[in-house]
TORKOL-4160 file (C-alpha; in steps of 0.2 Angstrom, whole numbers, padded with zeros to 4 digits, m for minus):
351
<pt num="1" X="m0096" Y="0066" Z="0137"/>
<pt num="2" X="m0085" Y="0081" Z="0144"/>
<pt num="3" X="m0090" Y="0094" Z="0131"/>
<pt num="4" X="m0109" Y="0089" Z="0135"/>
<pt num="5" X="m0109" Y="0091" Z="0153"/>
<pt num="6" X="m0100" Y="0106" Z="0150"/>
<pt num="7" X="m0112" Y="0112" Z="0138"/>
<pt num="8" X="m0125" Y="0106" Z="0153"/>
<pt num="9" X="m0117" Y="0119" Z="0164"/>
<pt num="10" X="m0117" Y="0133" Z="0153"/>
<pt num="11" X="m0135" Y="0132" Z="0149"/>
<pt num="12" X="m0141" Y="0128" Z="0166"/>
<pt num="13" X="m0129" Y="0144" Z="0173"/>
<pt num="14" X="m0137" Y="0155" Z="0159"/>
<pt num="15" X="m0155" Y="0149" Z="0165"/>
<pt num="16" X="m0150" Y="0151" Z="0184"/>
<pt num="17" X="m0143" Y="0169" Z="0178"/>
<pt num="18" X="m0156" Y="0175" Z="0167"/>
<pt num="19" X="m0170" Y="0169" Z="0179"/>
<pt num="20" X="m0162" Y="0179" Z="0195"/>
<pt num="21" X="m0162" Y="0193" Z="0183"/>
<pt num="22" X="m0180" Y="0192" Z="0182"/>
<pt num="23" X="m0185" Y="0191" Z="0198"/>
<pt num="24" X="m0174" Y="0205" Z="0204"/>
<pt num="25" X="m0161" Y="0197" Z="0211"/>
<pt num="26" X="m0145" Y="0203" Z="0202"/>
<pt num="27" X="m0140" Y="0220" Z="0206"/>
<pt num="28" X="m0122" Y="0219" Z="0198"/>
<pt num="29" X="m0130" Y="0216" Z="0179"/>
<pt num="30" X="m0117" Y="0223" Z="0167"/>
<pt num="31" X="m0125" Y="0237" Z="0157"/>
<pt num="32" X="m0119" Y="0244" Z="0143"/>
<pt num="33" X="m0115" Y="0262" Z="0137"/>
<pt num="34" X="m0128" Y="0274" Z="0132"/>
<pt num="35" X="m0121" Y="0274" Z="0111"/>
<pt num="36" X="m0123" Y="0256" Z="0111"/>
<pt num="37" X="m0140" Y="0257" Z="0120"/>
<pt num="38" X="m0142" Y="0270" Z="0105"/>
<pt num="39" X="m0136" Y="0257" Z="0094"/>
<pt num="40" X="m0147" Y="0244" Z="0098"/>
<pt num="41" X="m0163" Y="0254" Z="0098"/>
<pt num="42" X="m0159" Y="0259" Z="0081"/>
<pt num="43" X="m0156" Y="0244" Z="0073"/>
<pt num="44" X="m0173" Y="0238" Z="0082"/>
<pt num="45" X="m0180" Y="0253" Z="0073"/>
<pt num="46" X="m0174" Y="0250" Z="0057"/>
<pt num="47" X="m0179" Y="0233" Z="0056"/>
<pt num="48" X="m0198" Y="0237" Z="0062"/>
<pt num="49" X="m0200" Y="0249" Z="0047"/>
<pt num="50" X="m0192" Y="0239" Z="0032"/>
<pt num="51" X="m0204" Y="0229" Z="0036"/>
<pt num="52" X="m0218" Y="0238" Z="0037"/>
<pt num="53" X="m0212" Y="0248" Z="0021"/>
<pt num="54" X="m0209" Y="0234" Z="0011"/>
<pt num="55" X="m0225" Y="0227" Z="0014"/>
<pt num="56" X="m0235" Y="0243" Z="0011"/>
<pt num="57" X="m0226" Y="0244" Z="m0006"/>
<pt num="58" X="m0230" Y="0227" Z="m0009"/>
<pt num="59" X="m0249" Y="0231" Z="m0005"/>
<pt num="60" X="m0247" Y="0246" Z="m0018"/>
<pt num="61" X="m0238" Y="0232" Z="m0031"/>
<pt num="62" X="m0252" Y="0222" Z="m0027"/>
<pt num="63" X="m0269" Y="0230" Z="m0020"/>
<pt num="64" X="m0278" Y="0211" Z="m0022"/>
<pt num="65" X="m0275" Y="0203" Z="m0005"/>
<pt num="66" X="m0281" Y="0187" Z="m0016"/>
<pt num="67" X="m0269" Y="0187" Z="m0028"/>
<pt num="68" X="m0253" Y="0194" Z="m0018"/>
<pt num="69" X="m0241" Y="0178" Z="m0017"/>
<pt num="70" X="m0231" Y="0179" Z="m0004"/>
<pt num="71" X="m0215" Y="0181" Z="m0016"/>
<pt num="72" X="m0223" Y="0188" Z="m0033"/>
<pt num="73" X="m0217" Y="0206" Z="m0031"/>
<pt num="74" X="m0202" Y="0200" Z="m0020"/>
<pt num="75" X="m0191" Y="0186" Z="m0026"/>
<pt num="76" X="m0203" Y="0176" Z="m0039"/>
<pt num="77" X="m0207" Y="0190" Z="m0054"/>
<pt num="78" X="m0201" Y="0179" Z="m0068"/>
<pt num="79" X="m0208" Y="0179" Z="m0085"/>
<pt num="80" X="m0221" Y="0168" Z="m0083"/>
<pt num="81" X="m0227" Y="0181" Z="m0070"/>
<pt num="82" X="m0226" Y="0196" Z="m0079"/>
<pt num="83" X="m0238" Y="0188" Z="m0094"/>
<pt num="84" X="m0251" Y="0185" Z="m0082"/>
<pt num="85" X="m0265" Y="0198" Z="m0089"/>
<pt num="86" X="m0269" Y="0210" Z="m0076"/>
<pt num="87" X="m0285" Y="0222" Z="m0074"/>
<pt num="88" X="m0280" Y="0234" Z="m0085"/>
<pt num="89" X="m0276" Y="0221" Z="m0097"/>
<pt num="90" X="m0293" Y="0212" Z="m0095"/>
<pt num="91" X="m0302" Y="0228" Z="m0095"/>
<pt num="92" X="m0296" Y="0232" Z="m0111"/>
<pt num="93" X="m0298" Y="0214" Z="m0117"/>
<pt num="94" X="m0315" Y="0215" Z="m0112"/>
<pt num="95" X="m0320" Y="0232" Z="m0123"/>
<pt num="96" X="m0309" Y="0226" Z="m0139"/>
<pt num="97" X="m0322" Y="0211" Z="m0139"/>
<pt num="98" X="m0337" Y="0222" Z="m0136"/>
<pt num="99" X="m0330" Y="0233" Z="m0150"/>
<pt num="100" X="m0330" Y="0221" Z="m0163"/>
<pt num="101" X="m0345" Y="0215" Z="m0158"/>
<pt num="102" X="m0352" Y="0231" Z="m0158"/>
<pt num="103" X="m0345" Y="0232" Z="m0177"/>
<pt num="104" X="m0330" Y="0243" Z="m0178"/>
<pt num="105" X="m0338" Y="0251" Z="m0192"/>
<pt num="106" X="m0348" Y="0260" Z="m0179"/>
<pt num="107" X="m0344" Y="0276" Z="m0169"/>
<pt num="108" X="m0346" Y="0263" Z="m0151"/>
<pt num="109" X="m0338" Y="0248" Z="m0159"/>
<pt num="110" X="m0325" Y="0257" Z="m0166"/>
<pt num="111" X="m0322" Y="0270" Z="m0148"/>
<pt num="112" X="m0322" Y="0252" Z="m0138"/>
<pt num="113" X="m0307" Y="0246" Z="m0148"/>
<pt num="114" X="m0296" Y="0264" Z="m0144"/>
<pt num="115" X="m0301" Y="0261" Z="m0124"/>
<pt num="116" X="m0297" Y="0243" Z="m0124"/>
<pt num="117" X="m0279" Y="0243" Z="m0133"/>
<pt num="118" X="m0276" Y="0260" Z="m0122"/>
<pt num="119" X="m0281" Y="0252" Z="m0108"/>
<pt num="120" X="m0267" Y="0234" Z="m0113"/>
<pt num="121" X="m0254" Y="0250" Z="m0115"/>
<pt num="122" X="m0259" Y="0253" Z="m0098"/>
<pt num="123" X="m0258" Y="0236" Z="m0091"/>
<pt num="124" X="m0241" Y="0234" Z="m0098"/>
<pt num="125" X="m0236" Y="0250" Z="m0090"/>
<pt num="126" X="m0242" Y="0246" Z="m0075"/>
<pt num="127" X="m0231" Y="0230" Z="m0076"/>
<pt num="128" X="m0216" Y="0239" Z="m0081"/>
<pt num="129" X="m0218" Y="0249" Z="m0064"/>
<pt num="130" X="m0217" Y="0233" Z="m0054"/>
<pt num="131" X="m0204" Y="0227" Z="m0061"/>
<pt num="132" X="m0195" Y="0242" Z="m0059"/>
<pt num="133" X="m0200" Y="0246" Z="m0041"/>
<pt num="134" X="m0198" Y="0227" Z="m0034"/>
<pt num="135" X="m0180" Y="0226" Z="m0043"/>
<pt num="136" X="m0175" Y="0245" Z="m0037"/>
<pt num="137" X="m0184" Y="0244" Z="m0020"/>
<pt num="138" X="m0192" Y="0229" Z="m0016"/>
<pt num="139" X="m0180" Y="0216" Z="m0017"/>
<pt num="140" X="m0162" Y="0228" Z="m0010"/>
<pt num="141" X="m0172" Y="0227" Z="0008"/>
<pt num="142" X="m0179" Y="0212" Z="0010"/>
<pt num="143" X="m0162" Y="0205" Z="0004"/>
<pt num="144" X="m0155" Y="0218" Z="0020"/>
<pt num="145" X="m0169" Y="0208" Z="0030"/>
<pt num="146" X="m0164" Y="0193" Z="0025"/>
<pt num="147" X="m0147" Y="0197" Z="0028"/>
<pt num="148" X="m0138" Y="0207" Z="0038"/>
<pt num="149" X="m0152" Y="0213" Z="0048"/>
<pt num="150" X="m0154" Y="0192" Z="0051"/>
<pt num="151" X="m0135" Y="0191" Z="0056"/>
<pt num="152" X="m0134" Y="0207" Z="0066"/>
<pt num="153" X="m0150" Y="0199" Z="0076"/>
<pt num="154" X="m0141" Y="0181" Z="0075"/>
<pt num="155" X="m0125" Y="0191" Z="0083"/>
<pt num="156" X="m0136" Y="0200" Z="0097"/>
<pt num="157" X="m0144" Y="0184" Z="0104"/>
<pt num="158" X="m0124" Y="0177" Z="0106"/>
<pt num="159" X="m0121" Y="0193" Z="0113"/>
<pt num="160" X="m0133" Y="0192" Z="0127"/>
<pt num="161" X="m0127" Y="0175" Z="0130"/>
<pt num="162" X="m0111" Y="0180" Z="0132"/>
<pt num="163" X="m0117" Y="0190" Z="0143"/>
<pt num="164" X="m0126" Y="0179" Z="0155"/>
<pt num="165" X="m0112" Y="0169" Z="0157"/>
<pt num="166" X="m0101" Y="0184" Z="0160"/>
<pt num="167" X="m0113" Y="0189" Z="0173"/>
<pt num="168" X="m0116" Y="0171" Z="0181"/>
<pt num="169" X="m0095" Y="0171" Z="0181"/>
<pt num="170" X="m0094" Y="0184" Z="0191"/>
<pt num="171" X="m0109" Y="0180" Z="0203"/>
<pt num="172" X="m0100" Y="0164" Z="0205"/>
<pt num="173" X="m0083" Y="0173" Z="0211"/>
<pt num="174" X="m0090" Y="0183" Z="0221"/>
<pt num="175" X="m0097" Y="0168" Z="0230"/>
<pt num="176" X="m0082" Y="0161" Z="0232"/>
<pt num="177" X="m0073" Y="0177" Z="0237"/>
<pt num="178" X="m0088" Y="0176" Z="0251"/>
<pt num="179" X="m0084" Y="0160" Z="0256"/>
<pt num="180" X="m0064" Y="0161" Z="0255"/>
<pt num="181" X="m0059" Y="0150" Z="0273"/>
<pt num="182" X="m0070" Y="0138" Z="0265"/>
<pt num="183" X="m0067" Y="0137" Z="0248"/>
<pt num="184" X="m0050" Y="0126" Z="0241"/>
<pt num="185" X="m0036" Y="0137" Z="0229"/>
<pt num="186" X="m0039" Y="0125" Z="0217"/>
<pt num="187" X="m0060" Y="0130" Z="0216"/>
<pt num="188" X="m0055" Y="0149" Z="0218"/>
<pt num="189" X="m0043" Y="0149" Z="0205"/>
<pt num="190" X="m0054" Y="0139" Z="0193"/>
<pt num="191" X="m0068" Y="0156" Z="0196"/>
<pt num="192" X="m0054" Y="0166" Z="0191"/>
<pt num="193" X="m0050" Y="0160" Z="0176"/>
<pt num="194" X="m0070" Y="0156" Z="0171"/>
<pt num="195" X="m0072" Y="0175" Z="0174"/>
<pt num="196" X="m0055" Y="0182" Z="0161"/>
<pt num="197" X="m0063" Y="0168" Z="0150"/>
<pt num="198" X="m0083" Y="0176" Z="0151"/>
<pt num="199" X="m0074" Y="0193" Z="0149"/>
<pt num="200" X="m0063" Y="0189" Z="0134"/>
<pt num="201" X="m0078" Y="0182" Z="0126"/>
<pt num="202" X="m0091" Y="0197" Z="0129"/>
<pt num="203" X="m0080" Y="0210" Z="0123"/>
<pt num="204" X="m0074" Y="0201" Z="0107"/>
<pt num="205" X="m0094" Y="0198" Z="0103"/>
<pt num="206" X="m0097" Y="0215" Z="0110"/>
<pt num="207" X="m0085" Y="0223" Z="0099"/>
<pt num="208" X="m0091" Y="0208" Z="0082"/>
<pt num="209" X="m0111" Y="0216" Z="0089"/>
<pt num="210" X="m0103" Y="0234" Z="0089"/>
<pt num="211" X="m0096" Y="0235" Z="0071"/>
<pt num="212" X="m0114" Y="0227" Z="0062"/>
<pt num="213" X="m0122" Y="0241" Z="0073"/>
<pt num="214" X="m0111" Y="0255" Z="0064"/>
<pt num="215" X="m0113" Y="0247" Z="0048"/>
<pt num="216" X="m0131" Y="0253" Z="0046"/>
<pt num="217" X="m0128" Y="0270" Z="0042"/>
<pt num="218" X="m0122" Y="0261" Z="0026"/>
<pt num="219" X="m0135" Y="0252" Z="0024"/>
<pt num="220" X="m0150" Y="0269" Z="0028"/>
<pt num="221" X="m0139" Y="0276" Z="0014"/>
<pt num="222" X="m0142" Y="0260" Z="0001"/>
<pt num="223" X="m0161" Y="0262" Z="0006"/>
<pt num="224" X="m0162" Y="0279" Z="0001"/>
<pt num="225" X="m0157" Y="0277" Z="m0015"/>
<pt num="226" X="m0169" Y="0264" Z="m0016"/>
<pt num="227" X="m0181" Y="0275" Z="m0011"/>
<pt num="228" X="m0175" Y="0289" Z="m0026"/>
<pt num="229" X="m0177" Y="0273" Z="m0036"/>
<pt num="230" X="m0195" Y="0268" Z="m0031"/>
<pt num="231" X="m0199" Y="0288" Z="m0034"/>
<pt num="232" X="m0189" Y="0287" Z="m0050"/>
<pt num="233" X="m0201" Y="0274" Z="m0055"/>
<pt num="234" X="m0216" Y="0280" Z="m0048"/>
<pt num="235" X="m0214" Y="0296" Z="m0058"/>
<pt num="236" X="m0209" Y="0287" Z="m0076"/>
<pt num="237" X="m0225" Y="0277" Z="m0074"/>
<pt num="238" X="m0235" Y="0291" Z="m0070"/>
<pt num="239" X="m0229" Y="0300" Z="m0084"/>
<pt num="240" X="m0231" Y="0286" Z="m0095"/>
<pt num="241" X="m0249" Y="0284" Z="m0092"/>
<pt num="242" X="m0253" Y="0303" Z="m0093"/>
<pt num="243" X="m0246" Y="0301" Z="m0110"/>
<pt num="244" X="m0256" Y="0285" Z="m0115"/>
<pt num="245" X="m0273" Y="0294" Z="m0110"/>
<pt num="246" X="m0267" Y="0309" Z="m0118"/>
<pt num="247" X="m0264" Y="0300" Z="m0135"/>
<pt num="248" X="m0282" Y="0290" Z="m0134"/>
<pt num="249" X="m0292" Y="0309" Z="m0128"/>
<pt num="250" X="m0285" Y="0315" Z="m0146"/>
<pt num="251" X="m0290" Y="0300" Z="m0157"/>
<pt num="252" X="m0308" Y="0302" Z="m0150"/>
<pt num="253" X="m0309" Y="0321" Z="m0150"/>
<pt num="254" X="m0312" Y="0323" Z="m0133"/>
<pt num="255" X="m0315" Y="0339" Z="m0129"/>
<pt num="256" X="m0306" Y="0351" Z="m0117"/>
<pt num="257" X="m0319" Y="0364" Z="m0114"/>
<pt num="258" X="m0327" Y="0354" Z="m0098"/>
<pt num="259" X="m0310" Y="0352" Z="m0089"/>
<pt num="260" X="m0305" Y="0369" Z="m0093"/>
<pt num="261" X="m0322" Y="0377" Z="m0085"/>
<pt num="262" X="m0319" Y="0367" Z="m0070"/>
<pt num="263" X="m0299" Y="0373" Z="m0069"/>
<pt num="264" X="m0306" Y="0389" Z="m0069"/>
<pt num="265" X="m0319" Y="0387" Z="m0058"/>
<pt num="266" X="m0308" Y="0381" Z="m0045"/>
<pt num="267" X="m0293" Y="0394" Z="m0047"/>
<pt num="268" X="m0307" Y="0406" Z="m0047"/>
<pt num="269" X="m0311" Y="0397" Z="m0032"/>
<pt num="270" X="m0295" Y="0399" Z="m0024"/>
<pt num="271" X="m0291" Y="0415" Z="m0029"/>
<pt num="272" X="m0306" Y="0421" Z="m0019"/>
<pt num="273" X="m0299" Y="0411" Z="m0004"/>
<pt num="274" X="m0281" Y="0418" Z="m0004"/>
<pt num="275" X="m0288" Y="0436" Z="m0005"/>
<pt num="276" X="m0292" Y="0436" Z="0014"/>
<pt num="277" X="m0276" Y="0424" Z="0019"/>
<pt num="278" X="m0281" Y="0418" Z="0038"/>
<pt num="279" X="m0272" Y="0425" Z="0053"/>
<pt num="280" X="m0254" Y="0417" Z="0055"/>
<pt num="281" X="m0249" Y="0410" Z="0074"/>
<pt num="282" X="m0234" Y="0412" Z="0078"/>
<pt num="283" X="m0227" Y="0394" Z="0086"/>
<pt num="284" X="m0220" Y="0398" Z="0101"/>
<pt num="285" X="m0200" Y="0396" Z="0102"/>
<pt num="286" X="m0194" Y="0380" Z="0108"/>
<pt num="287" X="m0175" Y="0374" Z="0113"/>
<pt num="288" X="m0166" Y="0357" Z="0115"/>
<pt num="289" X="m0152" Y="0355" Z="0121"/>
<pt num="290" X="m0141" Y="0341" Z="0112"/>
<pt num="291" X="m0137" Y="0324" Z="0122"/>
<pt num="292" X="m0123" Y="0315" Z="0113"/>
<pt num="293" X="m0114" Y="0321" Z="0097"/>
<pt num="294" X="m0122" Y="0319" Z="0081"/>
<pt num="295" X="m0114" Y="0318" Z="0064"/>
<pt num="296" X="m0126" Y="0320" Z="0050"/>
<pt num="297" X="m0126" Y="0305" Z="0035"/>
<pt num="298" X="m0133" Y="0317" Z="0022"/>
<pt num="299" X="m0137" Y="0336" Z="0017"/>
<pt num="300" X="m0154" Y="0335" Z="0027"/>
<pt num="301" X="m0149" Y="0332" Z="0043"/>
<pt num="302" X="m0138" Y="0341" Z="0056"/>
<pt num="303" X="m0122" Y="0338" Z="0065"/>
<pt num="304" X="m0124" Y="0342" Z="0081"/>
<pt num="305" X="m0111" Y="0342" Z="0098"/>
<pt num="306" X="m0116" Y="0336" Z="0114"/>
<pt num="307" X="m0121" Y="0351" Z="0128"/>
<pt num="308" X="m0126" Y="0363" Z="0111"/>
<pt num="309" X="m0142" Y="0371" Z="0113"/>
<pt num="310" X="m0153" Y="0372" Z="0097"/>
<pt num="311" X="m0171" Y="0379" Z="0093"/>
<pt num="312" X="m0182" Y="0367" Z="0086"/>
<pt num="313" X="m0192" Y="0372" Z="0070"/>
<pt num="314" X="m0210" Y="0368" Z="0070"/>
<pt num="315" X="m0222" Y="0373" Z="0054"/>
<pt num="316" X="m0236" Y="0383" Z="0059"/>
<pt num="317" X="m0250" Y="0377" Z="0070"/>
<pt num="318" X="m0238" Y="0362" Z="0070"/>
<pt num="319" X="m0237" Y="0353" Z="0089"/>
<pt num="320" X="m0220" Y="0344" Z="0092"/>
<pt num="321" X="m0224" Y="0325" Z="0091"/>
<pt num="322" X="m0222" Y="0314" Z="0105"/>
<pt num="323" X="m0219" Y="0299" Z="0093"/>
<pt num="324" X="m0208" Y="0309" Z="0082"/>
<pt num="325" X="m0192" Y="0299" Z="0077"/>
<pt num="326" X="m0181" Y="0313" Z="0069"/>
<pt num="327" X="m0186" Y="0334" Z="0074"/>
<pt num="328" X="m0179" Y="0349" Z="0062"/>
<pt num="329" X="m0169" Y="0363" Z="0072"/>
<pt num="330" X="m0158" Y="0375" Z="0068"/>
<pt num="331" X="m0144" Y="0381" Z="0078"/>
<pt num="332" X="m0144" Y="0399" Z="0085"/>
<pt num="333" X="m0129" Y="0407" Z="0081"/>
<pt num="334" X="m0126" Y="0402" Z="0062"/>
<pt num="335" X="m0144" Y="0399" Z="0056"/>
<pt num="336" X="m0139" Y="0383" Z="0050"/>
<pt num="337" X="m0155" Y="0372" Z="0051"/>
<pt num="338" X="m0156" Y="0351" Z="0048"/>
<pt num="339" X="m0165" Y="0336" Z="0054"/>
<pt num="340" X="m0158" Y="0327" Z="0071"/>
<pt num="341" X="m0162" Y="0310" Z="0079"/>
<pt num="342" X="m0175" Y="0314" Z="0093"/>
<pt num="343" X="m0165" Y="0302" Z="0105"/>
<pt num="344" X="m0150" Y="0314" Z="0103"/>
<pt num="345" X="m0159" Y="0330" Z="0110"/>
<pt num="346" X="m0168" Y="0333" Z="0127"/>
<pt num="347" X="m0183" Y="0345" Z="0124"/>
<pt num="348" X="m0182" Y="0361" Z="0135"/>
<pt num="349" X="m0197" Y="0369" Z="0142"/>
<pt num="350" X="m0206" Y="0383" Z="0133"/>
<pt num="351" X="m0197" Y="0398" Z="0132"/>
């Protein structure tokens, strides 16, 4: 019965607390530092475009709305699955029984057959690839979704609840304080120790919040070699079926002779083009100056110290994006150029 009422309390102090906080009427809400604020914007950020990654890979796994199961390219690509003819396989279906039909003594009988069983190479391919890319790519960040990105959200909400009673603590000292002639030892020392209990239990789930937050620089780096992988894959398939079209273009004597004309009709083309190249703009010169300290995860990026001033590198013609999440620039004195967060520098005006 005691634990209830208590647990009454805390809910009804964490409403009272977060409600004031909305309506304007807490002005001593504990804040916390800008790196954490960092932090937390970048774990927000990671978890928006996993998931729309993994769902625009899925889309390319998968074009048919129709015929995308919610778990086909994720967690659900068994055998059973994976014998399921797809397009390419029922295309090719499709023209070995027009072949034979045809007669495969005849010159269209007999070409509908190559089509059809190079387009079932095809489909098994194309198979192959899924596999590959939901195994390499597909299931390594929807497990992080399911997982640590779900426990690192699980471990803010108690933060912010710890939070709420730290700050309604307080609030209710201060009260006290406020009314000290009228207020009994026993009630002032009881706010006491509920405010060094609230505190003790924010900065231990602070600090439990904290290290999940750092722990996503390991995790940017398991998703990149995900990424390599889904590339990886990507090309092999690609390759693949070059290599099966390639084989079926010699077994029916497919000349080259129209494909080169048009190869050298477009290099003509472009040659033409290139020999008066367009005027060049030069970008004008643009400089940041660097926030907070920056150490760079990989070759591509940049470390950076806070107070440095660097120029950022723009192609040409190219406008420096107001939405842009990372920003190349290069840092004067040693030419040394690399990608930085754009939260870590503040854009100087045009020099």
């Amino acid at each position: 019965m005691n634990f209830n009422l208590k647990a009454a309390g805390t809910l009804f102090s964490r409403a009272k607390q977060f409600t004031e906080e909305k309506l304007g009427q807490v002005t001593d809400r504990t804040e916390y530092d800008d790196h954490f604020e960092q932090l937390l914007a970048r774990a927000d950020r990671t978890k928006l475009w996993t998931e729309r990654l993994t769902s625009h890979v899925e889309a390319v796994l998968q074009p048919n709305p129709n015929e995308r199961l919610e778990d086909f390219i994720l967690t659900k690509l068994d055998q059973r699955s994976l014998n399921k003819p797809n397009i390419y396989e029922q295309l090719g279906h499709c023209m070995c029984e027009a072949g034979n039909d045809f007669g495969p003594s005849t010159q269209y009988g007999s070409t509908l057959i190559k089509c059809g069983q190079c387009h079932q190479k095809l489909g098994i391919a194309h198979k192959e690839f899924i596999h590959s890319a939901a195994a390499g790519f597909m299931q390594p960040l929807k497990s992080f979704l399911d997982g640590e990105m779900r426990s690192l959200t699980k471990e803010r909400r108690t933060l912010e609840m710890k939070r709420l009673d730290l700050d309604a603590a307080r609030s209710k000292q201060k009260k006290a304080k406020a009314m000290n002639s009228n207020v009994p030892m026993a009630m002032a020392d009881s706010s006491d120790t509920e405010l060094r209990h609230a505190q003790t239990e924010f900065d231990r789930q602070l600090e439990i919040t904290r290290l999940l937050l750092d722990s996503l620089n390991n995790s940017h780096n398991h998703h990149l070699r995900c990424l390599h992988d889904l590339i990886e894959s990507e090309l092999q398939y690609h390759q693949q079926t070059v290599q099966i079209l390639e084989d079926l273009r010699k077994q029916l004597g497919v000349s080259k002779s129209t494909s080169n004309s048009s190869s050298v009709a477009t290099a003509a083309t472009a040659a033409a083009a290139a020999a008066v190249p367009p005027p060049r703009a030069t970008p004008p010169l643009r400089t940041a100056t660097v926030k907070f300290d920056y150490d760079a995860s990989d070759s591509a990026e940049l470390s950076v110290l806070a107070k440095e001033t660097v120029n950022i590198i723009l192609d040409d013609n190219e406008k420096l994006s107001e939405d842009a999440e990372w920003i190349t620039v290069e840092r004067p004195t040693t030419k040394e150029r690399g990608r930085v967060p754009r939260g870590y520098l503040r854009i100087d005006s045009l020099s």
